[in-house]
RODO-2510 file (C-alpha; in nm, 4 decimals, decimal comma):
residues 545
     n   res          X          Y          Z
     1     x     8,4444     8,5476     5,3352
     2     x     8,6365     8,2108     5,3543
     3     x     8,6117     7,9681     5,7068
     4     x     8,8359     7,8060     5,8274
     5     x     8,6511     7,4835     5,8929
     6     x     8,6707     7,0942     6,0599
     7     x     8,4893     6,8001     6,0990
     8     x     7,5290    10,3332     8,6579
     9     x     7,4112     9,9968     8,8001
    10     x     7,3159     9,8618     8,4673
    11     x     7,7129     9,8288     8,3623
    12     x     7,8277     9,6240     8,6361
    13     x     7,5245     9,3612     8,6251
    14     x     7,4767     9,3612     8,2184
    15     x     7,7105     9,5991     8,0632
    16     x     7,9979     9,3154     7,9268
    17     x     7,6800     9,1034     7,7689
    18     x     7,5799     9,3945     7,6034
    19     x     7,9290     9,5021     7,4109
    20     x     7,9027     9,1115     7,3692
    21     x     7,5588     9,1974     7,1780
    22     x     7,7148     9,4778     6,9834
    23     x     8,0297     9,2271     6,8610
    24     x     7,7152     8,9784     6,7354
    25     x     7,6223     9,2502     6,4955
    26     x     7,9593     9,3640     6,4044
    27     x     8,0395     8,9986     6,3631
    28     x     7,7055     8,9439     6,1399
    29     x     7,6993     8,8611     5,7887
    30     x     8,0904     8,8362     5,7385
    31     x     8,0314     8,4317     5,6789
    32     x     7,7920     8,2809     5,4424
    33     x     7,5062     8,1008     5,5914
    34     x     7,5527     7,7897     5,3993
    35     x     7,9573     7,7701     5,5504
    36     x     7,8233     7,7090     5,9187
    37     x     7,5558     7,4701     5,8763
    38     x     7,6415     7,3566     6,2157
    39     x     7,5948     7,6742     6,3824
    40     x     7,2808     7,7457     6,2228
    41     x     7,0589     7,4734     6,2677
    42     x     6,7644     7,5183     6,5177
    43     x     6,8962     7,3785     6,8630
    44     x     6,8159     7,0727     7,0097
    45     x     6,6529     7,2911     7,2836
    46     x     6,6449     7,6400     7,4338
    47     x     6,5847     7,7597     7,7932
    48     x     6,1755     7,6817     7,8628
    49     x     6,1544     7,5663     7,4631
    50     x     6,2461     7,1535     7,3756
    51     x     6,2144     7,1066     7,0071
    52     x     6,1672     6,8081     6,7832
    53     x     6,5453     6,8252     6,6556
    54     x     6,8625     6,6589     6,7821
    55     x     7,1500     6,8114     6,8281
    56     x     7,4555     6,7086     6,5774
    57     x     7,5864     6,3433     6,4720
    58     x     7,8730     6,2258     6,7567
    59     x     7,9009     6,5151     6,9259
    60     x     7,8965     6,5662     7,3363
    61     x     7,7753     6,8854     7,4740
    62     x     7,8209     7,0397     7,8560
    63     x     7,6465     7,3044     7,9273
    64     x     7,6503     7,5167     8,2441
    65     x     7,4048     7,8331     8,3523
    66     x     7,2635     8,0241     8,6465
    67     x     6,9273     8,2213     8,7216
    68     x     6,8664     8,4828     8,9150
    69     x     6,5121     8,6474     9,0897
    70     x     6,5052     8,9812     9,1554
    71     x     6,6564     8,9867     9,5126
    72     x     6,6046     9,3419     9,7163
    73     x     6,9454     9,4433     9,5241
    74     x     7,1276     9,1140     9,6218
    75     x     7,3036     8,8172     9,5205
    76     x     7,0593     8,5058     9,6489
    77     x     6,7464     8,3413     9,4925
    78     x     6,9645     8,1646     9,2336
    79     x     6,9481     7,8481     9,0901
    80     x     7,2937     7,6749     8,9418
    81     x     7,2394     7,4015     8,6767
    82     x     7,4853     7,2222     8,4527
    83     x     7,4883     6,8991     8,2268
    84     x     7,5922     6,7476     7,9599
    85     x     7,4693     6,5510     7,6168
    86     x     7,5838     6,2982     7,3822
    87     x     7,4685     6,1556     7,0621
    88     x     7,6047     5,8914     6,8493
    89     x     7,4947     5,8495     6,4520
    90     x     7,1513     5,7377     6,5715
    91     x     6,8377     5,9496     6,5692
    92     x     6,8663     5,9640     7,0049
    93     x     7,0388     6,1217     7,2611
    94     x     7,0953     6,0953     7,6142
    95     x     7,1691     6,3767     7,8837
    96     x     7,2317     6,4302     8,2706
    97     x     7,2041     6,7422     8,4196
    98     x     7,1935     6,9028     8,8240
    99     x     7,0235     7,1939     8,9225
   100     x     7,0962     7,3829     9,2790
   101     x     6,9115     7,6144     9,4847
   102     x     7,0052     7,6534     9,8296
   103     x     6,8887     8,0017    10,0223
   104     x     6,5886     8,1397    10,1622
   105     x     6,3115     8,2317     9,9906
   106     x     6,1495     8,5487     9,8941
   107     x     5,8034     8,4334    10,0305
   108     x     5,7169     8,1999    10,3182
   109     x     5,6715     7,8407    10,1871
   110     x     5,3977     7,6270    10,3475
   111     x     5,4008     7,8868    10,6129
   112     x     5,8179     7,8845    10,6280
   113     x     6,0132     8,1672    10,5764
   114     x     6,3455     7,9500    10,6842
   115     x     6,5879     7,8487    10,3955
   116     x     6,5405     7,5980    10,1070
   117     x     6,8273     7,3532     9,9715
   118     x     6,6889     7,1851     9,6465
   119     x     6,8939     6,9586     9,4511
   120     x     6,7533     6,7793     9,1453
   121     x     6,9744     6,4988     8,9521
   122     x     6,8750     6,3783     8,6750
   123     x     6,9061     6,1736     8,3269
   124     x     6,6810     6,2148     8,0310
   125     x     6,6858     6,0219     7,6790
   126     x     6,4815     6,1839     7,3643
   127     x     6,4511     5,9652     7,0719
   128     x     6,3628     6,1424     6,7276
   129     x     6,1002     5,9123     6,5431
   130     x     6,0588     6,1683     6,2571
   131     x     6,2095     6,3770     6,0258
   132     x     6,1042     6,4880     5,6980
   133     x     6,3345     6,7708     5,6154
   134     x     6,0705     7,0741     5,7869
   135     x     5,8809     6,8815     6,0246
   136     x     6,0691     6,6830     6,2987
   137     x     5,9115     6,5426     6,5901
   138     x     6,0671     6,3226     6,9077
   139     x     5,9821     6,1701     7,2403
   140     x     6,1072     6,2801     7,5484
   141     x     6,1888     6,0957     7,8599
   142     x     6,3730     6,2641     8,1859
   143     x     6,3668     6,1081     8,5744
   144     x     6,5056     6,3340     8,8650
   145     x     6,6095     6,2437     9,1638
   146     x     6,5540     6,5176     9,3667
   147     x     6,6385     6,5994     9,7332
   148     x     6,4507     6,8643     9,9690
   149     x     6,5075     7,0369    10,3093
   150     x     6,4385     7,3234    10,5321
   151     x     6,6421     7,5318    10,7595
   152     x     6,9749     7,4573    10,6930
   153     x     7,2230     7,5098    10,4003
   154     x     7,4106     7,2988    10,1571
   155     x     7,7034     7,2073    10,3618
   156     x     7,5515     7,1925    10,6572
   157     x     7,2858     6,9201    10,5520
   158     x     7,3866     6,6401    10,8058
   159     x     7,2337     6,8589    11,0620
   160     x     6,9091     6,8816    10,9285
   161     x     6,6600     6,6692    11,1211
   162     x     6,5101     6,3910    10,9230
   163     x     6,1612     6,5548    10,9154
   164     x     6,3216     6,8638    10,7233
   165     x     6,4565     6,6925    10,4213
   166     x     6,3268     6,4253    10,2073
   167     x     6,4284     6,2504     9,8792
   168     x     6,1616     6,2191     9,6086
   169     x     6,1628     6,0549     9,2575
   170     x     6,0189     6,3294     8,9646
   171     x     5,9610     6,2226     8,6014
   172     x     5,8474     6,3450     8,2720
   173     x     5,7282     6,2624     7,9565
   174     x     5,6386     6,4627     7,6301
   175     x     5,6262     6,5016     7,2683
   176     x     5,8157     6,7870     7,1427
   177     x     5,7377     6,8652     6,7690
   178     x     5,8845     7,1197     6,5360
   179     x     5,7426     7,2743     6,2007
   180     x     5,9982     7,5021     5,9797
   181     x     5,8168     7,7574     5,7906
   182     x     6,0963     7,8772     5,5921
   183     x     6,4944     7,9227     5,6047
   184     x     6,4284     8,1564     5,9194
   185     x     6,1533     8,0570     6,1269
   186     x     6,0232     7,7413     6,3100
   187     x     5,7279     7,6680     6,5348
   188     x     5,7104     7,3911     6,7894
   189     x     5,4922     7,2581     7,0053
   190     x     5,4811     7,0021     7,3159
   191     x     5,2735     6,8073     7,5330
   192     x     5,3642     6,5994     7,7960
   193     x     5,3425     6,5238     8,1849
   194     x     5,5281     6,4973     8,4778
   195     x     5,5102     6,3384     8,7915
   196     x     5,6212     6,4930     9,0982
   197     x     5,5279     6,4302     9,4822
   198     x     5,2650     6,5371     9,6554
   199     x     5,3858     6,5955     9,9655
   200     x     5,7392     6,7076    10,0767
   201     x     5,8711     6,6800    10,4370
   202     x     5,4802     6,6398    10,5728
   203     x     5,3575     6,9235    10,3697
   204     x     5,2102     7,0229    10,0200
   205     x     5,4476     6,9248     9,7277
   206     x     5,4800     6,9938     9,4042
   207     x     5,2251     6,7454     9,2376
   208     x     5,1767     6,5761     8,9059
   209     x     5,0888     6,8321     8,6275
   210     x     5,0215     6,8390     8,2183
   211     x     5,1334     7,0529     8,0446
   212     x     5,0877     7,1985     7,6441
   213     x     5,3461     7,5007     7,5227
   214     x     5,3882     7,6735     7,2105
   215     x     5,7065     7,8718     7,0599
   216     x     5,8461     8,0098     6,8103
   217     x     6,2396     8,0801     6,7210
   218     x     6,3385     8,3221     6,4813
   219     x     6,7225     8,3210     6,3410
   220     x     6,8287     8,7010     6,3275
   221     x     7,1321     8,6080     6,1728
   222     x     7,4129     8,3518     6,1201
   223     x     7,4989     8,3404     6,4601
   224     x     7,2067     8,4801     6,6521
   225     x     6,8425     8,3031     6,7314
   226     x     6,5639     8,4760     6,9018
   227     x     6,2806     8,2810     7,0124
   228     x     5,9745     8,2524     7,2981
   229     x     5,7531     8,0556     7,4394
   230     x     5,4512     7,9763     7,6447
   231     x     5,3456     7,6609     7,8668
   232     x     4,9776     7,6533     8,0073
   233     x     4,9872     7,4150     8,3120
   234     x     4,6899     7,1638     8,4463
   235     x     4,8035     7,0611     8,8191
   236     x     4,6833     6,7842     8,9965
   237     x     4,6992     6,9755     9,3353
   238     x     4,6033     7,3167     9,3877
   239     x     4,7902     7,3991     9,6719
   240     x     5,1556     7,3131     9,5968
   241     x     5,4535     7,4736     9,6578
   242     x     5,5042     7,6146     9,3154
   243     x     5,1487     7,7069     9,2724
   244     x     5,0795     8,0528     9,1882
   245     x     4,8818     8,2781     9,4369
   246     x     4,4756     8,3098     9,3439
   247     x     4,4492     8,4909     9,0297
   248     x     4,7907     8,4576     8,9688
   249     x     4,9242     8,3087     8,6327
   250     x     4,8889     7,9504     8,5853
   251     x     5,1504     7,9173     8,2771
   252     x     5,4990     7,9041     8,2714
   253     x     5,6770     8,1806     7,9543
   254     x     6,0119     8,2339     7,8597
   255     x     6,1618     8,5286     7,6062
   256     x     6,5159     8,4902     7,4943
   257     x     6,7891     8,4780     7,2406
   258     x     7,0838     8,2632     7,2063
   259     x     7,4697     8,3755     7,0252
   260     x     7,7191     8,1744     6,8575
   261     x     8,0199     8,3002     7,0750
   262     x     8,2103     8,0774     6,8168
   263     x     8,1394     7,8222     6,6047
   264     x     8,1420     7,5740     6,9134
   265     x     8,0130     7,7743     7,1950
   266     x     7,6784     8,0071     7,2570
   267     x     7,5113     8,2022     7,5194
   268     x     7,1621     8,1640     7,5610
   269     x     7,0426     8,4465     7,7632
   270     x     6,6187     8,4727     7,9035
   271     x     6,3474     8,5361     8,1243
   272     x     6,1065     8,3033     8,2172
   273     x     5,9542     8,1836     8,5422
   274     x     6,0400     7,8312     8,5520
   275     x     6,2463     7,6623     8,7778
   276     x     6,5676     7,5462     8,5648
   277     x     6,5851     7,4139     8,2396
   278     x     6,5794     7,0432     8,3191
   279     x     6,3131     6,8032     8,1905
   280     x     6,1186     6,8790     8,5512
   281     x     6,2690     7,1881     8,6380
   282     x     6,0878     7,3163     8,2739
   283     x     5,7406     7,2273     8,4406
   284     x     5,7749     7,4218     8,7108
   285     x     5,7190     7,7307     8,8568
   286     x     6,0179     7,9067     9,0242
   287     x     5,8747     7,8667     9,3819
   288     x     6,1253     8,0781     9,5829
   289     x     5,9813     8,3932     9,3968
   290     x     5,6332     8,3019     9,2267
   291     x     5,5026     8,6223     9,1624
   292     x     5,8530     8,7575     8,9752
   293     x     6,0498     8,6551     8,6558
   294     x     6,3849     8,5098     8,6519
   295     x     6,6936     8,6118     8,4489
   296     x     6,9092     8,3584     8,3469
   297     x     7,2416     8,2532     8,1160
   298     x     7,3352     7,9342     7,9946
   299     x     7,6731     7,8738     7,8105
   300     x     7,6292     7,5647     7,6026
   301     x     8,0119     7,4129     7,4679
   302     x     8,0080     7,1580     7,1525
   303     x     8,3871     7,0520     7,0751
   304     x     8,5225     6,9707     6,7984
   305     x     8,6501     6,6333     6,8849
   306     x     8,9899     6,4722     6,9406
   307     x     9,2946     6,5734     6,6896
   308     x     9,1544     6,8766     6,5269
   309     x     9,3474     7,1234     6,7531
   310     x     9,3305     7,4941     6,5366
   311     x     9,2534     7,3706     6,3163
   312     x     8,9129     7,3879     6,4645
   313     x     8,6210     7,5999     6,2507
   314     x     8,6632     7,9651     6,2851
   315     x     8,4570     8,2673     6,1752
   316     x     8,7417     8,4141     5,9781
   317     x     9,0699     8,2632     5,8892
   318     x     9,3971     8,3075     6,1537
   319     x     9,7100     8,4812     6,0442
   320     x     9,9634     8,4300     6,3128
   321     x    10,3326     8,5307     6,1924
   322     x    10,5286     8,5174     6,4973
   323     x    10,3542     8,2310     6,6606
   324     x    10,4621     8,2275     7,0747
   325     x    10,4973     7,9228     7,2592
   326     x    10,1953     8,0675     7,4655
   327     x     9,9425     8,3164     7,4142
   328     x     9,8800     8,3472     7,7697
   329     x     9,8769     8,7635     7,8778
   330     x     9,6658     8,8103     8,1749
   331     x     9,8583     9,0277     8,4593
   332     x     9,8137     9,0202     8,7486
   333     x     9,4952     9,2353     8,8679
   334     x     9,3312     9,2701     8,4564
   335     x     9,2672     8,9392     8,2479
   336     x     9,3862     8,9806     7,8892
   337     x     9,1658     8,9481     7,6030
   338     x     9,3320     8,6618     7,4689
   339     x     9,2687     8,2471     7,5332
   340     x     9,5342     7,9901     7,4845
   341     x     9,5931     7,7876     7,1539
   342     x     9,3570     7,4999     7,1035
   343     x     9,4205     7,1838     7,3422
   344     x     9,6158     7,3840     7,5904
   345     x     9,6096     7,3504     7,9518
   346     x     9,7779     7,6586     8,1613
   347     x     9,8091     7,6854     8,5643
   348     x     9,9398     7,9382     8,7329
   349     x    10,0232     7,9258     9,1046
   350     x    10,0546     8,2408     9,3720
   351     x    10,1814     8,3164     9,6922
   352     x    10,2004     8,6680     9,8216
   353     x    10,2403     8,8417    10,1725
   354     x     9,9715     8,8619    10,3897
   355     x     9,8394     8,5076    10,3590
   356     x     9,6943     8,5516     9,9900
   357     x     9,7538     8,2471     9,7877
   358     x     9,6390     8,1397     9,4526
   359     x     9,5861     7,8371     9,1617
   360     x     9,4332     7,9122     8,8307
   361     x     9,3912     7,6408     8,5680
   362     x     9,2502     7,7671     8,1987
   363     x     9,1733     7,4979     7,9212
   364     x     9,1284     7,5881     7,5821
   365     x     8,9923     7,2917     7,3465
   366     x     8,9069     7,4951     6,9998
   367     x     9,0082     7,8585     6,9178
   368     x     8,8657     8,1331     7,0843
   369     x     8,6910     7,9981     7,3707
   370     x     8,8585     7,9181     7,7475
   371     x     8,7168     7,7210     8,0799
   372     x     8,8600     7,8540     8,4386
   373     x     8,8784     7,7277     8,7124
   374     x     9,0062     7,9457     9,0260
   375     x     9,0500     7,8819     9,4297
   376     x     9,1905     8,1439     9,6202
   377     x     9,2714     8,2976    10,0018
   378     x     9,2354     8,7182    10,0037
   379     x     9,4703     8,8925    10,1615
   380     x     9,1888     9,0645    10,3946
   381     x     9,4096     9,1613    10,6876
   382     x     9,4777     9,5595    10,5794
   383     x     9,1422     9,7610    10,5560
   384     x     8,9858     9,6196    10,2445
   385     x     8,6000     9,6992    10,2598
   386     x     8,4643     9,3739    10,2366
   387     x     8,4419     9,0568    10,5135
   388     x     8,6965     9,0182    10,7595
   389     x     8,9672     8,7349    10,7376
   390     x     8,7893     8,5651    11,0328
   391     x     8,4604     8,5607    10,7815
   392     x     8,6226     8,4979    10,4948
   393     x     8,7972     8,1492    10,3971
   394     x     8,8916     7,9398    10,0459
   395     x     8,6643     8,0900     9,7582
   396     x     8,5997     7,9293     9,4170
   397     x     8,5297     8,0258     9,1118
   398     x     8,4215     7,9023     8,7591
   399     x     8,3769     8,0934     8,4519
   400     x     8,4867     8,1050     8,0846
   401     x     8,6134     8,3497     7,8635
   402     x     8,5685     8,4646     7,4999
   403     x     8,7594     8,6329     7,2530
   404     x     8,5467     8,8143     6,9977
   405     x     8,8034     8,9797     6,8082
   406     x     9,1914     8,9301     6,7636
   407     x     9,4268     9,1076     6,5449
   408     x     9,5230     8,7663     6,4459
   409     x     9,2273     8,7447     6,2274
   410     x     9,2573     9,0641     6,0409
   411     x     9,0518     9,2932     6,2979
   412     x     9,1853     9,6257     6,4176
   413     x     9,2662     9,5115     6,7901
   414     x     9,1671     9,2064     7,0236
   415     x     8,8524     9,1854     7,2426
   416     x     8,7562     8,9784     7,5393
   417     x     8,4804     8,8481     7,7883
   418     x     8,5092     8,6885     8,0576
   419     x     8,2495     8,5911     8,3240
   420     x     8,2766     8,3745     8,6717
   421     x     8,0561     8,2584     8,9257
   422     x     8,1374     8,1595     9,2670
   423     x     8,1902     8,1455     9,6487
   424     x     8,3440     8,0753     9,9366
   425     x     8,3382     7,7056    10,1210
   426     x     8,2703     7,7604    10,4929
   427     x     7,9509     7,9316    10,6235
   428     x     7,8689     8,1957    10,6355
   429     x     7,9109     8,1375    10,2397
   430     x     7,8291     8,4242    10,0401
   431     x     7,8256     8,3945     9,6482
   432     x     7,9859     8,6340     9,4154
   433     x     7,9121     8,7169     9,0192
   434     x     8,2515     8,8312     8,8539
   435     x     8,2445     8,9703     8,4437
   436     x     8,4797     9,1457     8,2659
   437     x     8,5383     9,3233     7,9353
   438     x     8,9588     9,3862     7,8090
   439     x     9,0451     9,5474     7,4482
   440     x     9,4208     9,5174     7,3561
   441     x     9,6523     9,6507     7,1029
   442     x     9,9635     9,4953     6,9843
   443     x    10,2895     9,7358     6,9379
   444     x    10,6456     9,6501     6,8314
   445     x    10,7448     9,6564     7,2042
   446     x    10,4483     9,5170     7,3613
   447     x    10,0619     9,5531     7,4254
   448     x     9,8452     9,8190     7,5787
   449     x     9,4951     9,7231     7,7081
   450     x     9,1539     9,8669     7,8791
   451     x     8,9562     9,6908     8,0881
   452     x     8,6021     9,7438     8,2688
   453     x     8,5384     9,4577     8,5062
   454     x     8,2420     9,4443     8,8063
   455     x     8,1265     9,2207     9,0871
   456     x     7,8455     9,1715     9,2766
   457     x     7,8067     8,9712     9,6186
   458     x     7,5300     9,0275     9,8629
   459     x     7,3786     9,3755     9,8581
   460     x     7,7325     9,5365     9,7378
   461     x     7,8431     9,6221     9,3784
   462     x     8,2069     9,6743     9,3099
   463     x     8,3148     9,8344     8,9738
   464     x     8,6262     9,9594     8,7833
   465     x     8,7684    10,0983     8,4901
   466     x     9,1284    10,0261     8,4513
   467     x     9,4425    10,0120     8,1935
   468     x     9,7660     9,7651     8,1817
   469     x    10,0815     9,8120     7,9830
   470     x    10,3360     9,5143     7,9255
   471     x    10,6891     9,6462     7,7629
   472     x    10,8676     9,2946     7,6335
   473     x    11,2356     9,2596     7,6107
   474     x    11,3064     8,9768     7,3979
   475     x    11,0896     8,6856     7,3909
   476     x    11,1556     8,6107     7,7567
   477     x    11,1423     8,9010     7,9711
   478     x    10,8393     9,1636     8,0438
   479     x    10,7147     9,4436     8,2510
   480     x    10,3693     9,4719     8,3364
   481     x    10,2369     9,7764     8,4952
   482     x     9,8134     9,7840     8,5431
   483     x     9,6335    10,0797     8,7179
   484     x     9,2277    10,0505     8,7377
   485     x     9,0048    10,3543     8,8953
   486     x     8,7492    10,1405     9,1451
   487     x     8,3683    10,3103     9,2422
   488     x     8,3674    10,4388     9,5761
   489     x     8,6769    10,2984     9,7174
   490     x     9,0501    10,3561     9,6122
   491     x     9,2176    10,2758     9,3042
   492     x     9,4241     9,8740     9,2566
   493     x     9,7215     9,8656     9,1354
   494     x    10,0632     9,6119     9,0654
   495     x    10,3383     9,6130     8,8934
   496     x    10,5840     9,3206     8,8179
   497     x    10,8270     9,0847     8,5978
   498     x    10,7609     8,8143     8,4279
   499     x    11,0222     8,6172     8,2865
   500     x    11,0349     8,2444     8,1010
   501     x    11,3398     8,0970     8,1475
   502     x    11,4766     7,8533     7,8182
   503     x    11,5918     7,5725     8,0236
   504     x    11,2969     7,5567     8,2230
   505     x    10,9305     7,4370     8,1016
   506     x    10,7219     7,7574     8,3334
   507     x    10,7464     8,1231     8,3745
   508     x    10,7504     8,3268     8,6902
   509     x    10,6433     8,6328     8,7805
   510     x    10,7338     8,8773     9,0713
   511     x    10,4891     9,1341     9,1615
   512     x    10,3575     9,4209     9,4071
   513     x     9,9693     9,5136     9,4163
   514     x     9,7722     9,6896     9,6881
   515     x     9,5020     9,4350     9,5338
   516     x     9,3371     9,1617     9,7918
   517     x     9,3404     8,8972     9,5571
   518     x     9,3914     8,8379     9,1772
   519     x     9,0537     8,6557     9,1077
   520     x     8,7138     8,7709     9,0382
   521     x     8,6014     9,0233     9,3328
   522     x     8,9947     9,0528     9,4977
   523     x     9,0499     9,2428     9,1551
   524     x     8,8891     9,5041     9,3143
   525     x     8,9694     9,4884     9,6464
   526     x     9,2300     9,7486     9,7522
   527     x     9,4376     9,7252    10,0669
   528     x     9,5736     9,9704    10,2553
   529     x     9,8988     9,7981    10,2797
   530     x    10,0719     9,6721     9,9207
   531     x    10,2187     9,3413     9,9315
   532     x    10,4455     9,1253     9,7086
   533     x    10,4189     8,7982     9,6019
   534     x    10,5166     8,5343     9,3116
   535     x    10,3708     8,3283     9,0467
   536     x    10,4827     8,0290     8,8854
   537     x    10,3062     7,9420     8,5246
   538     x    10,3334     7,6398     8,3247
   539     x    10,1721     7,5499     8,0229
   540     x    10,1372     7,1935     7,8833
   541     x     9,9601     7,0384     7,5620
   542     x     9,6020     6,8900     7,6549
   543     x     9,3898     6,6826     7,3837
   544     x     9,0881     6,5384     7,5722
   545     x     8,7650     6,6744     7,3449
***
């Protein structure tokens, strides 16, 4: 096949990553292995596994991911972590990365069952000194900066009193190496150290500790790598905060596998019982919850550079004959399967009745994979069974979304994925999760689509299983119409007009929905009151990576 190339509670919490798993074997073996060379090289790293390799020659790489303990049926004992990576034509790299927890734990800590707001900064360099073709081996340097306190939350921190929260300096220092034993497999090993205080706030820290590991990977297929590992652990203090309880497990693990969405993008999905993949947060234990594992996603983004545009590498070769000014398609409860063209930017900007109000920005730098970013105010005043307007203020979300198939190249109709994490500014703050799953098929007068779509916040779960039609007339006018059955609760709705005028550079819409909100959890919000409202949606070029 030719490339296109360049330089039922399970559903709601895991049910769009596994049709995502399904696509990864539809998807497999329709490109030959030696075509995406990029894509199937071991990693740099994986979550709980650093290898001897580097990623690609002049490339930069964000990266963005979550973990979550098992949490009585709750959001809460998560930890948030992003960074980002760059490497020149040189055999090094260098990286910075953050990792956030803030919420109480599972277990008292030092004899405290009050909450815990941990955030770690840090910058790492790893310098590759070898590499002979199978064996590659490299040295590893990270320092955090990390800040500690008790009792209060993130944005509430100038409150705390000064013996609750301390600053402290972490570092760490190993020797990744990596052995390949044949086209498919590799083994690695490391052995380092890392420094960490002894005391926090008064009381037992987390302490210097060495550490050994050993993993393996194993690529499945072209786009799919499978791989586990094991750290044993010698601390210099017994009693620290992430120390396990007697007879307890002294080791860190992590099991996982990690998917080419595309060419640029993969998911690397696990279970371990480390903190957060950072150079410290690797070394230790996941002290909110010692005794349980940890379930985690991290979505790891390698553009294509400056210039390239669609021309960007693709699994299979695009066929677009009427080519649109804009692929956007999302309505106005249901996302659409589709992303933008590469190096677009799209906003879109809401006001309806009852005090909801809206701005959406989605960036699309190569084909087939989109960043979101979302703030929005619920319409809450009309018998919608979640917080209370009074509760409830701005909320935030970021996410991304996927398109695994498109008719464009060939397939029988389009798929999408989309997922979002995020919450609310004021306290009380409570987070949300947000993922969705849309199929679409084009017609001569328009599109129909299905879409399943969950949240989860607190204790709750909210589901649905819905449908949207859009009817076009012309290039420049459509009706969209969406209807989606909602678990427990009664069934969302809207209906509007969309309509892109030729003398100006947006779109607007008009619409009525008995929806709360159009983002993430509001999806699935129903009201007991419709309201109207308008949207204004411009779309602009945008070549930054």
């Amino acid at each position: 096949m030719n490339i296109n190339i360049k330089s039922l509670n399970f559903w709601p919490h895991f049910g769009p990553f596994a049709l995502a798993a399904s696509v990864s074997l539809l998807h497999a073996g329709t490109v030959a292995a030696e075509e995406i060379s990029l894509i199937s090289e071991l990693p740099d790293s994986f979550v709980g596994m650093t290898n001897g390799t580097l990623q690609p020659k002049n490339t930069f790489q964000p990266y963005i991911g979550f973990a979550q303990a098992p949490s009585r049926g709750q959001t809460g004992l998560q930890v948030y972590y992003g960074g980002l990576r760059y490497r020149g034509s040189g055999p090094w790299q260098i990286g910075a990365s953050v990792a956030v927890f803030d919420d109480l734990p599972a277990m008292p800590i030092n004899g405290r069952g009050d909450s815990v707001t941990y955030v770690g900064t840090g910058l790492d360099l790893k310098y590759q000194f070898h590499d002979s073709g199978r064996l590659s081996a490299a040295i590893l340097l990270g320092v955090e900066a990390a800040y500690y306190s008790r009792g209060f939350g993130l944005t509430t921190q100038s409150s705390v009193p000064a013996g609750d929260k301390e600053w402290f300096l972490a570092s760490t220092l190993s020797l990744p190496v990596t052995y390949q034993l044949n086209d498919r497999f590799w083994v690695t090993g490391e052995v380092g150290y890392t420094h960490a205080a002894k005391t926090i706030i008064g009381q037992p820290g987390l302490g210097g500790r060495a550490f050994a590991s050993a993993g393996a990977a194993y690529r499945v297929s072209d786009r799919f790598f499978a791989y586990g590992a094991v750290k044993g652990l010698a601390r210099q203090i017994s009693g620290g905060i992430d120390a396990p309880k007697p007879g307890g497990m002294n080791y860190l693990y992590t099991l996982g596998g990690q998917f080419a969405l595309t060419p640029q993008s993969a998911l690397n999905f696990y279970v371990t019982n480390a903190f957060s993949p950072t150079p410290t947060g690797n070394n230790v234990l996941f002290f909110p919850h010692k005794d349980k594992p940890v379930f985690g996603a991290r979505l790891t983004y390698t553009p294509s550079g400056k210039g390239v545009g669609e021309g960007a590498m693709t699994f299979r070769p695009a066929v677009r004959l009427n080519e649109k000014s804009t692929r956007f398609a999302d309505g106005f409860t249901i996302n659409s399967p589709h992303t933008l063209a590469s190096d677009r930017i799209h906003t879109r900007l809401s006001y309806g009745s009852a005090d909801q109000s809206a701005l959406s920005v989605y960036y699309t730098t190569d084909p087939d994979f989109q960043i979101e970013f979302s703030v929005e105010n619920y319409a809450l005043d009309s018998g919608t069974n979640f917080r209370t307007a009074a509760d409830e203020d701005l909320r935030f979300f970021i996410g991304g979304r996927w398109q695994a198939m498109d008719e464009a190249y060939g397939q029988p109709f389009n798929l999408g994925f989309g997922i979002s994490a995020g919450r609310d500014f004021k306290k009380p703050s409570i987070g949300s999760l947000f993922a969705y799953a849309t199929a679409s098929k084009s017609f001569g007068w328009g599109e129909a689509a299905v879409n399943a779509r969950s949240a989860v916040y607190a204790s709750e779960t909210l589901a649905g299983v819905g449908m949207s039609l859009t009817r076009n007339f012309g290039e420049r006018f459509s009706v969209i119409g969406e209807y989606t059955a909602v678990m427990n609760d009664q069934p969302v709705w809207a209906f509007g007009l969309r309509h892109s005028a030729k003398t100006l550079p947006f779109s607007i819409d008009l619409y009525s929905t008995n929806a709360a909100g159009m983002n993430g959890l509001g999806s699935l919000l129903s009201r007991d009151k419709p309201r109207v409202g308008i949207s204004i949606n411009w779309e602009g070029g945008l070549d930054l990576l």
